[in-house]
Biopython code that builds the backbone (N, CA, C, O; Angstrom):
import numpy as np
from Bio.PDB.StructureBuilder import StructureBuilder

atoms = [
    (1, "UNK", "N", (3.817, 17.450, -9.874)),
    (1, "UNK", "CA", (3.499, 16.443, -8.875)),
    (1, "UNK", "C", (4.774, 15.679, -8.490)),
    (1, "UNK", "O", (5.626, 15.562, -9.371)),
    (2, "UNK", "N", (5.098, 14.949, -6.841)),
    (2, "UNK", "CA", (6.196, 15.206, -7.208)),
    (2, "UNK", "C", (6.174, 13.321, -7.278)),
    (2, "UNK", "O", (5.142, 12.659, -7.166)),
    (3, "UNK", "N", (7.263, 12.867, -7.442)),
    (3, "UNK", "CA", (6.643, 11.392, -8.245)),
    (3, "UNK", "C", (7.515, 10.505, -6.819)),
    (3, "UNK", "O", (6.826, 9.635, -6.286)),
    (4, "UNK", "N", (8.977, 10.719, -6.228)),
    (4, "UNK", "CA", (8.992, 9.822, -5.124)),
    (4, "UNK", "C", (8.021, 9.255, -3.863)),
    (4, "UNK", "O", (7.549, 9.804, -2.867)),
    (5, "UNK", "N", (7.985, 8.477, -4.170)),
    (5, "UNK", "CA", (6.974, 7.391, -3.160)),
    (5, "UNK", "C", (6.679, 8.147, -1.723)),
    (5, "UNK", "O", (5.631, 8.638, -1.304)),
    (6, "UNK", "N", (8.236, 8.047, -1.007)),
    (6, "UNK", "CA", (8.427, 8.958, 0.329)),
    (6, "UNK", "C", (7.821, 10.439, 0.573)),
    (6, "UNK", "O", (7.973, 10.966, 1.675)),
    (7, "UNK", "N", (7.037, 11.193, -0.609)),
    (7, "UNK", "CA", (6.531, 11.760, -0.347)),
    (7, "UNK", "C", (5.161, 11.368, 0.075)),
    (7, "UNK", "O", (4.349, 12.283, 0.216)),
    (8, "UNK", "N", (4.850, 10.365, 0.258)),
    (8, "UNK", "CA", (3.079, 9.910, 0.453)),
    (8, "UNK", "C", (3.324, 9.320, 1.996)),
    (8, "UNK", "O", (4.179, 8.648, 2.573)),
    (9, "UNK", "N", (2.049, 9.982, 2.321)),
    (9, "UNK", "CA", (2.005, 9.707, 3.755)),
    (9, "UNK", "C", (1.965, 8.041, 4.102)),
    (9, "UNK", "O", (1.218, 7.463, 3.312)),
    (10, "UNK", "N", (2.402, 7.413, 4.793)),
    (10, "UNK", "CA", (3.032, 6.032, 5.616)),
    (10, "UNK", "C", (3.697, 5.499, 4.742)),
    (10, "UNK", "O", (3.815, 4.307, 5.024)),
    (11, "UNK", "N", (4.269, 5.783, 3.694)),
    (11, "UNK", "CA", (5.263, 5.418, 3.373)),
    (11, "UNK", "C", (7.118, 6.142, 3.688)),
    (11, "UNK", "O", (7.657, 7.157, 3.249)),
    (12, "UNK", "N", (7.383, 5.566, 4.182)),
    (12, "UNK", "CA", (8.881, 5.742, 4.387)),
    (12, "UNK", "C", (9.835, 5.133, 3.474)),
    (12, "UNK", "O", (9.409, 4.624, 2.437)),
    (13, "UNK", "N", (11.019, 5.126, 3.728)),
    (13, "UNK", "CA", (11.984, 4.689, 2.745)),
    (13, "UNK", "C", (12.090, 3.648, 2.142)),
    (13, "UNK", "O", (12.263, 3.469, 0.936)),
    (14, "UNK", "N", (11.890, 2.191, 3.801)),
    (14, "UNK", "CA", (12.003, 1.227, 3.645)),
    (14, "UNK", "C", (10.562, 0.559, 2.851)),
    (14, "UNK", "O", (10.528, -0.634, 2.547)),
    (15, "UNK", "N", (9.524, 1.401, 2.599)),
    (15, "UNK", "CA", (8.695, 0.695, 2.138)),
    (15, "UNK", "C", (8.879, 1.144, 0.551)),
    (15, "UNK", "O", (8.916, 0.350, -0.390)),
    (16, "UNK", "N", (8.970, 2.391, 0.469)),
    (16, "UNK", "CA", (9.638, 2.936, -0.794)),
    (16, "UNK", "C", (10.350, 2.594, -1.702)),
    (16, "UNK", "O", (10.531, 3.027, -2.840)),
    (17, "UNK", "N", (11.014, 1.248, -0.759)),
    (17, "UNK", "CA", (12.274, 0.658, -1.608)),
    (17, "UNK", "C", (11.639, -0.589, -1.794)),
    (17, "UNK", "O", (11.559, -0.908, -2.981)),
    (18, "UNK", "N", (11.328, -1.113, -1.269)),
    (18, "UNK", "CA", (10.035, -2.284, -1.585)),
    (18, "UNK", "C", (9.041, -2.036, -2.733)),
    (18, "UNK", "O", (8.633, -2.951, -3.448)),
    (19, "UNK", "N", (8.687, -0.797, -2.867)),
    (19, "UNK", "CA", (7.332, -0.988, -3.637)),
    (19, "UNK", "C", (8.248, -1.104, -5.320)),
    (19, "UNK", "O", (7.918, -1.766, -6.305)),
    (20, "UNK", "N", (9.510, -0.155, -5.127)),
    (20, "UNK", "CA", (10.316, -0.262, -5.906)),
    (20, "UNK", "C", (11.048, -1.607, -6.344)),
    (20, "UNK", "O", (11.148, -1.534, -7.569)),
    (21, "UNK", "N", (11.434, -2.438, -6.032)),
    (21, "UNK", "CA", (11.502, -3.726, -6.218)),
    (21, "UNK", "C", (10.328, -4.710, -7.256)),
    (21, "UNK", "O", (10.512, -5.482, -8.197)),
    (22, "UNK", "N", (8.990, -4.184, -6.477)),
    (22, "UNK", "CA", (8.438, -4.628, -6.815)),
    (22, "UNK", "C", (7.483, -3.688, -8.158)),
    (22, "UNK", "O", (6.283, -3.717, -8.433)),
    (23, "UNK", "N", (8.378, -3.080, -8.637)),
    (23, "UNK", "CA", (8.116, -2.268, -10.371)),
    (23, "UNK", "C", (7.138, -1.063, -10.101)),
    (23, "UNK", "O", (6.503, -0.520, -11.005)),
    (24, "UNK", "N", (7.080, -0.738, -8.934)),
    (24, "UNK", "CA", (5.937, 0.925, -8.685)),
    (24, "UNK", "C", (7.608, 1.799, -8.697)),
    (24, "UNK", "O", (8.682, 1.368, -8.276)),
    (25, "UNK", "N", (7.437, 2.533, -9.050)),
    (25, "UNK", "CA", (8.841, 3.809, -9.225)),
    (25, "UNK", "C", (8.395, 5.080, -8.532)),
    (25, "UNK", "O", (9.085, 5.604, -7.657)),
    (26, "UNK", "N", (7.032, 5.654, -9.005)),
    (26, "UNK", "CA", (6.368, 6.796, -8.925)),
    (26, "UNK", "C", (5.118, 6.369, -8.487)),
    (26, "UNK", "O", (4.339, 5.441, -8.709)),
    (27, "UNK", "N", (5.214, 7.667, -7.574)),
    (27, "UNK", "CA", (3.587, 8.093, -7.192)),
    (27, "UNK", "C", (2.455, 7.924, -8.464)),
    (27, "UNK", "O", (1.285, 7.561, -8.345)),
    (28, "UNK", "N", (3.056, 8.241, -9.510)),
    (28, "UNK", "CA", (1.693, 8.006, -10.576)),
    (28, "UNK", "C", (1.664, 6.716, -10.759)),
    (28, "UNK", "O", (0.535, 6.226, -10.779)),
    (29, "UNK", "N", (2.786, 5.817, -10.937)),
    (29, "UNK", "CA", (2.505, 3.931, -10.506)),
    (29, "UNK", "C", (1.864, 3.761, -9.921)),
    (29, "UNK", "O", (0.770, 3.255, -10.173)),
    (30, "UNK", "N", (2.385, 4.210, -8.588)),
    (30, "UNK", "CA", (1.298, 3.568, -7.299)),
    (30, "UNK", "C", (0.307, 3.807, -7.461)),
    (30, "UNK", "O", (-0.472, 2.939, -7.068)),
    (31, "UNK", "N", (-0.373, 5.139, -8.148)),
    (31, "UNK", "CA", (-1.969, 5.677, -8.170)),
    (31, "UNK", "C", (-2.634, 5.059, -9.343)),
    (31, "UNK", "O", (-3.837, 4.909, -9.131)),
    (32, "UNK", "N", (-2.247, 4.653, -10.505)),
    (32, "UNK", "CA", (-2.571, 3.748, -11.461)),
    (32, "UNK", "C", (-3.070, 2.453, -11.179)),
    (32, "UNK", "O", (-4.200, 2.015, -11.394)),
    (33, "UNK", "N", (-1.641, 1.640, -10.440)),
    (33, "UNK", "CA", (-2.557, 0.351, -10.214)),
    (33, "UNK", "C", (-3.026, -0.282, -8.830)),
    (33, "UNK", "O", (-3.169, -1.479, -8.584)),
    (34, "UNK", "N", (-3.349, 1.420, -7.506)),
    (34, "UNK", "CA", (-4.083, 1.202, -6.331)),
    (34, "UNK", "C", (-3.974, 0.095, -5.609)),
    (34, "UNK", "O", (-3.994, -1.052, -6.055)),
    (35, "UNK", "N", (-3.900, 0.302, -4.897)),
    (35, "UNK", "CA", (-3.538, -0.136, -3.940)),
    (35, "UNK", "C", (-3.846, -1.574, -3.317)),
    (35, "UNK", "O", (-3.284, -2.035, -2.323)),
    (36, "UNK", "N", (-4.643, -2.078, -3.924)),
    (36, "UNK", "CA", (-4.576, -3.883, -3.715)),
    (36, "UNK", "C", (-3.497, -4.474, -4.573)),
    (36, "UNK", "O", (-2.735, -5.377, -4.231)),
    (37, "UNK", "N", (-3.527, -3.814, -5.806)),
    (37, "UNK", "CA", (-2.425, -4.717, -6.858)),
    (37, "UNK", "C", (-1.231, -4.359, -5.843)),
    (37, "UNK", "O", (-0.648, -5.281, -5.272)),
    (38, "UNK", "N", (-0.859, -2.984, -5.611)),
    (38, "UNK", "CA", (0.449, -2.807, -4.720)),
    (38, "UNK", "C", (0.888, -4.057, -4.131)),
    (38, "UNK", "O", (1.787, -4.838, -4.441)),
    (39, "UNK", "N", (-0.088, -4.044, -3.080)),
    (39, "UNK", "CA", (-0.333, -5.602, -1.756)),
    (39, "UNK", "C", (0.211, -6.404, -2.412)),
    (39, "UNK", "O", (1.310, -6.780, -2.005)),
    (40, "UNK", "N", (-0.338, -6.998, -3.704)),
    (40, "UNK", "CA", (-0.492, -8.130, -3.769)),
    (40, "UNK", "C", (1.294, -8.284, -4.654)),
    (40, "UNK", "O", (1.908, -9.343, -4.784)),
    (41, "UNK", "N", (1.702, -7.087, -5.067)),
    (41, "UNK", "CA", (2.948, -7.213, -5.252)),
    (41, "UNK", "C", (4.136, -7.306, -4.455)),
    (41, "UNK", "O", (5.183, -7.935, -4.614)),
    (42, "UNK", "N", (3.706, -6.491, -3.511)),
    (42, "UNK", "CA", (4.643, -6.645, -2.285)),
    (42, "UNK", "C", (4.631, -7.915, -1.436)),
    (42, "UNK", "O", (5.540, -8.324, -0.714)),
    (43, "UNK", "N", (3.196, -8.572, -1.697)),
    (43, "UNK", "CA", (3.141, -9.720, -1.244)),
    (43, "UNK", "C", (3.856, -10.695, -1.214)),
    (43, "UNK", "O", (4.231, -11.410, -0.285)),
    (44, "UNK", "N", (4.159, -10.709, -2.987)),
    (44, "UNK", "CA", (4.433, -11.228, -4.172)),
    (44, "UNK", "C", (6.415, -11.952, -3.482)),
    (44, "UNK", "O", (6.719, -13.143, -3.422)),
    (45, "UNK", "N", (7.256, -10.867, -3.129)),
    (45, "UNK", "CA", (8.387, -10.215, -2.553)),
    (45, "UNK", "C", (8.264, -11.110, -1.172)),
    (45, "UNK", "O", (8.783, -12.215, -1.014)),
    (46, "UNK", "N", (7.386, -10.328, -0.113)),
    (46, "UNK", "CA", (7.252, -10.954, 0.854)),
    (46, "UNK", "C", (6.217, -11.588, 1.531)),
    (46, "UNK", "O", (5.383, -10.802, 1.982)),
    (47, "UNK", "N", (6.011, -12.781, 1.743)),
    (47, "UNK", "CA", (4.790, -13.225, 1.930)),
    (47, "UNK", "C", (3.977, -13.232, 2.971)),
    (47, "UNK", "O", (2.902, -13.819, 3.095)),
    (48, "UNK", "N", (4.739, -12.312, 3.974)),
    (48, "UNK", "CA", (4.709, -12.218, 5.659)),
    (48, "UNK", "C", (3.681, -10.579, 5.401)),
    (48, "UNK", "O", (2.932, -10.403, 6.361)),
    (49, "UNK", "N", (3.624, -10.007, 4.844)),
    (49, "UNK", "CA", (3.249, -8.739, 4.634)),
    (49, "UNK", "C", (1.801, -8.562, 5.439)),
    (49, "UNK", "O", (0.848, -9.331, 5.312)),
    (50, "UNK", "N", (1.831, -7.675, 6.084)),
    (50, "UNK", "CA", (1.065, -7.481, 7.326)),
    (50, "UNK", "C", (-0.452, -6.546, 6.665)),
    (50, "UNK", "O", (-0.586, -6.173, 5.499)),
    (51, "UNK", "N", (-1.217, -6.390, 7.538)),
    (51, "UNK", "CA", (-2.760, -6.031, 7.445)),
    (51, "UNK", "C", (-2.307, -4.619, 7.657)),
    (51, "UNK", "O", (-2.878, -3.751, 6.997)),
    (52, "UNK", "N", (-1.326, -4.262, 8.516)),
    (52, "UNK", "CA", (-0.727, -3.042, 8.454)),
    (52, "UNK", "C", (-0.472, -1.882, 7.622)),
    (52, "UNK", "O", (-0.850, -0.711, 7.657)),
    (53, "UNK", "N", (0.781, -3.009, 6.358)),
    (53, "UNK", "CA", (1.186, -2.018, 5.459)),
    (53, "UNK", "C", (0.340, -2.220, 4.289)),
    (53, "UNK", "O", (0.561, -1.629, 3.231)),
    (54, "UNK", "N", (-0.777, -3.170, 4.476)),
    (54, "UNK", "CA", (-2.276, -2.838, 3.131)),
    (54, "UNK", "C", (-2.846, -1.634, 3.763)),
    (54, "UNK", "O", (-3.199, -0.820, 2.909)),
    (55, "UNK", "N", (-3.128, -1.113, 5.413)),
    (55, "UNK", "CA", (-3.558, -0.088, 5.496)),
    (55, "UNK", "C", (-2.774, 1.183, 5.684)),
    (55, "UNK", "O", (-3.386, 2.240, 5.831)),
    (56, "UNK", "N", (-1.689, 1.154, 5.689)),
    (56, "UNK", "CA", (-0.652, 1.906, 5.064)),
    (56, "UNK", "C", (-0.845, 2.543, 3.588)),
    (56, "UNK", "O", (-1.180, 3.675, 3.239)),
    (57, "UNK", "N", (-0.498, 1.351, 2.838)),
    (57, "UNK", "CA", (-0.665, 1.437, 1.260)),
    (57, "UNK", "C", (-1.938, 2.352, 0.782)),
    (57, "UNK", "O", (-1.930, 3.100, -0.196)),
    (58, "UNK", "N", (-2.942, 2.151, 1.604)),
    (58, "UNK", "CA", (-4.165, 2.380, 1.193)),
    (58, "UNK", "C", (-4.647, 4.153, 2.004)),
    (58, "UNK", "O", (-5.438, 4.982, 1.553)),
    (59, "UNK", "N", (-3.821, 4.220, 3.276)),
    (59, "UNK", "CA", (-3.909, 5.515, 3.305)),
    (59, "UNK", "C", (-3.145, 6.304, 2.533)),
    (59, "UNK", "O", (-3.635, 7.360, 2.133)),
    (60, "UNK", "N", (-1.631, 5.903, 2.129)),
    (60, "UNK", "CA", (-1.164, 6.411, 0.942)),
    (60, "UNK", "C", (-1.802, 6.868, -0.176)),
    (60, "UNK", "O", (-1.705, 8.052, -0.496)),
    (61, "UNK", "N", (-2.729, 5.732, -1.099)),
    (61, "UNK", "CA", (-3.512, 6.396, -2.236)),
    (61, "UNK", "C", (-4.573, 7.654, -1.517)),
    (61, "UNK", "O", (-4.621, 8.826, -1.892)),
    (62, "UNK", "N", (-5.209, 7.161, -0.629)),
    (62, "UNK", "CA", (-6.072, 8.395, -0.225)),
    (62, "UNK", "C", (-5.208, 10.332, -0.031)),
    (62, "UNK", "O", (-5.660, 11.441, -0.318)),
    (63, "UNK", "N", (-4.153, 9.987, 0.441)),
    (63, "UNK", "CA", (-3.167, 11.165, 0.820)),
    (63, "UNK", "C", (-3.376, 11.430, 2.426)),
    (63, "UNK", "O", (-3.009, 12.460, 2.992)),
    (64, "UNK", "N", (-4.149, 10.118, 3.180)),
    (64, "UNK", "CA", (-4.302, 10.313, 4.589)),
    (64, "UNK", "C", (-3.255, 9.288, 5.416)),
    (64, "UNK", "O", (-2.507, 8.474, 4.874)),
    (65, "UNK", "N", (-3.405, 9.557, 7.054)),
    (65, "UNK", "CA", (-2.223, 8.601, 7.709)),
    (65, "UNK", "C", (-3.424, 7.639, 7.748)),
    (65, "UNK", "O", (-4.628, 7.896, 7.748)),
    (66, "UNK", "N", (-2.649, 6.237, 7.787)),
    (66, "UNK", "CA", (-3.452, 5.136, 8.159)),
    (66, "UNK", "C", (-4.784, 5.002, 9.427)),
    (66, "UNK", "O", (-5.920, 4.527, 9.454)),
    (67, "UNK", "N", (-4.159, 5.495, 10.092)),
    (67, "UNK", "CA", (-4.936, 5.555, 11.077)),
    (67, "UNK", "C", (-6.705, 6.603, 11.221)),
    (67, "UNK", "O", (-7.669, 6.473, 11.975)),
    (68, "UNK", "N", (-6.365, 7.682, 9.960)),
    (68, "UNK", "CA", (-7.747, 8.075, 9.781)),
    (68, "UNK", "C", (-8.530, 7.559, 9.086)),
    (68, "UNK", "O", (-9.653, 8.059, 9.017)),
    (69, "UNK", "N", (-8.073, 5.866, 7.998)),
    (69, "UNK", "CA", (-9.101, 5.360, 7.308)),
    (69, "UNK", "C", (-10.796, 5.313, 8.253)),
    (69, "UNK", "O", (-11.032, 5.798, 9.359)),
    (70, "UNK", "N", (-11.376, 4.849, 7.688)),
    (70, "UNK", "CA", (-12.918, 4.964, 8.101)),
    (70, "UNK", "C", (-12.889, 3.527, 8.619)),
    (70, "UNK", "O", (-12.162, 2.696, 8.074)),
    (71, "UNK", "N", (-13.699, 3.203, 9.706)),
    (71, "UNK", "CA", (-14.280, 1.995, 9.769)),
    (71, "UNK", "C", (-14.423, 0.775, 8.840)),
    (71, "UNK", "O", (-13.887, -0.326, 8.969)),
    (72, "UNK", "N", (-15.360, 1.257, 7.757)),
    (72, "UNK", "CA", (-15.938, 0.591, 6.731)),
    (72, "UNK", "C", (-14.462, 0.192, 5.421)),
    (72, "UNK", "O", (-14.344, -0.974, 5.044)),
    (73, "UNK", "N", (-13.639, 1.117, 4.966)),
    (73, "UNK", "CA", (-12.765, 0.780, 4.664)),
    (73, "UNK", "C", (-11.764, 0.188, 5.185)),
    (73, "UNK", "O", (-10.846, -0.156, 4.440)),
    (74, "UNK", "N", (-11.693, -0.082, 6.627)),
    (74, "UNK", "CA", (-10.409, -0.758, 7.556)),
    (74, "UNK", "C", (-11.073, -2.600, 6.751)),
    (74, "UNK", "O", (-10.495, -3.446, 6.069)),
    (75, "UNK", "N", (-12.497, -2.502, 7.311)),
    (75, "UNK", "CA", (-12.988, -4.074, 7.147)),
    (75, "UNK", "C", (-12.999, -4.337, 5.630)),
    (75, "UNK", "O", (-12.999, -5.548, 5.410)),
    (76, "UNK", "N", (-13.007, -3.682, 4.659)),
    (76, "UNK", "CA", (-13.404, -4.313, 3.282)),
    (76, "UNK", "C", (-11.489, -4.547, 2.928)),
    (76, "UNK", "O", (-11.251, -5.225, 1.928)),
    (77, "UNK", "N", (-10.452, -4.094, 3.592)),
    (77, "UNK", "CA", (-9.643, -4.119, 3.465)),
    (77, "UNK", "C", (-9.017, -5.470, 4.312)),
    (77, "UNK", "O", (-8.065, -6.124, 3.885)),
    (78, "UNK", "N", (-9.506, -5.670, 5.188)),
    (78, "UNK", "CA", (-9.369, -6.540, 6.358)),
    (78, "UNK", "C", (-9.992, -8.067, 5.115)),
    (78, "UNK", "O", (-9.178, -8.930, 4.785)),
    (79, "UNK", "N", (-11.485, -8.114, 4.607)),
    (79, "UNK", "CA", (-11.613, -9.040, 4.108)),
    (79, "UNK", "C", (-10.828, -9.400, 2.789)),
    (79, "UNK", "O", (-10.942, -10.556, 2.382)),
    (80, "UNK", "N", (-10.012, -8.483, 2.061)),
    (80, "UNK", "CA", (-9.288, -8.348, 1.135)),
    (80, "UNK", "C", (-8.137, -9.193, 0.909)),
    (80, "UNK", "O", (-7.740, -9.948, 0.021)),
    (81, "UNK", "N", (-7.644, -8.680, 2.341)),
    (81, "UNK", "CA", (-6.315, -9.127, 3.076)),
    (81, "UNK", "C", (-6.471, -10.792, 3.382)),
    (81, "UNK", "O", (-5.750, -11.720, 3.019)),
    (82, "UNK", "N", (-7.506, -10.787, 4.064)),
    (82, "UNK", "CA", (-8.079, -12.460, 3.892)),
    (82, "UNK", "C", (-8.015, -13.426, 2.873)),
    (82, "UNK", "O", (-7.681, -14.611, 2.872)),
    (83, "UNK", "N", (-8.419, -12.633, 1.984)),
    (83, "UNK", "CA", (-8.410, -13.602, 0.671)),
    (83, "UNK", "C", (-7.282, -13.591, 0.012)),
    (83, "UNK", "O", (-7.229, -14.370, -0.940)),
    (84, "UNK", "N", (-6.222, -12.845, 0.260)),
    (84, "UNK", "CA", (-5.111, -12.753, 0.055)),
    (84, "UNK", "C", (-4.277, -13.506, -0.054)),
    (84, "UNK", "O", (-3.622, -13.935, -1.003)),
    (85, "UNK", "N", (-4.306, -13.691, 1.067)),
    (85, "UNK", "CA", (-3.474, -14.839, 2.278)),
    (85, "UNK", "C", (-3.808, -16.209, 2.212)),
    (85, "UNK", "O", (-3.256, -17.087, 2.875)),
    (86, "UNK", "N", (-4.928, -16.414, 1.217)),
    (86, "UNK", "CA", (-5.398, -18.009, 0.881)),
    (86, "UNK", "C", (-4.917, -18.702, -0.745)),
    (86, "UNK", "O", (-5.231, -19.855, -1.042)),
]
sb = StructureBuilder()
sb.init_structure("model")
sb.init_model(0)
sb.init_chain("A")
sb.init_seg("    ")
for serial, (resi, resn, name, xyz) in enumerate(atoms, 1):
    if name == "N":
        sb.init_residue(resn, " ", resi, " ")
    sb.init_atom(name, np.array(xyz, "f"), 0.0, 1.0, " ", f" {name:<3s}", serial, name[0])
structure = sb.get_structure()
């Protein structure tokens, strides 16, 4: 399996290097502690962190692009992100 980040779909370098900062190294990190803890680490880093790269992050664990999440997962992610941010 291969363990750099940049291999997972919406992640690119610059987020790659972020998640890295923030103590994910490997794909088996990131898949361990899924993808809200991610958020809330990257958050953690930057506090501006967009509804975007939670649905980024989150098509990442799935192995899909962001944009094919489902409906129902955009909003439970959307209210997530909400409570986040408070």
């Amino acid at each position: 399996m291969a363990t750099d980040l940049s291999t997972l779909p919406n992640i690119g370098k610059d987020t790659a290097s972020k998640l890295k900062q923030a103590g994910i190294n490997s794909v088996e990190e990131f898949r361990a502690i899924g993808t809200e803890q991610a958020f809330m680490r990257l958050q953690a880093l930057d506090p501006g962190a967009c509804i975007q790269l939670l649905y980024g992050l989150e098509g990442a664990y799935e192995g899909i692009k962001d944009k094919e999440l489902c409906p129902e997962k955009k909003q439970e992610l959307l209210e997530f992100f909400r409570l986040a941010k408070h």
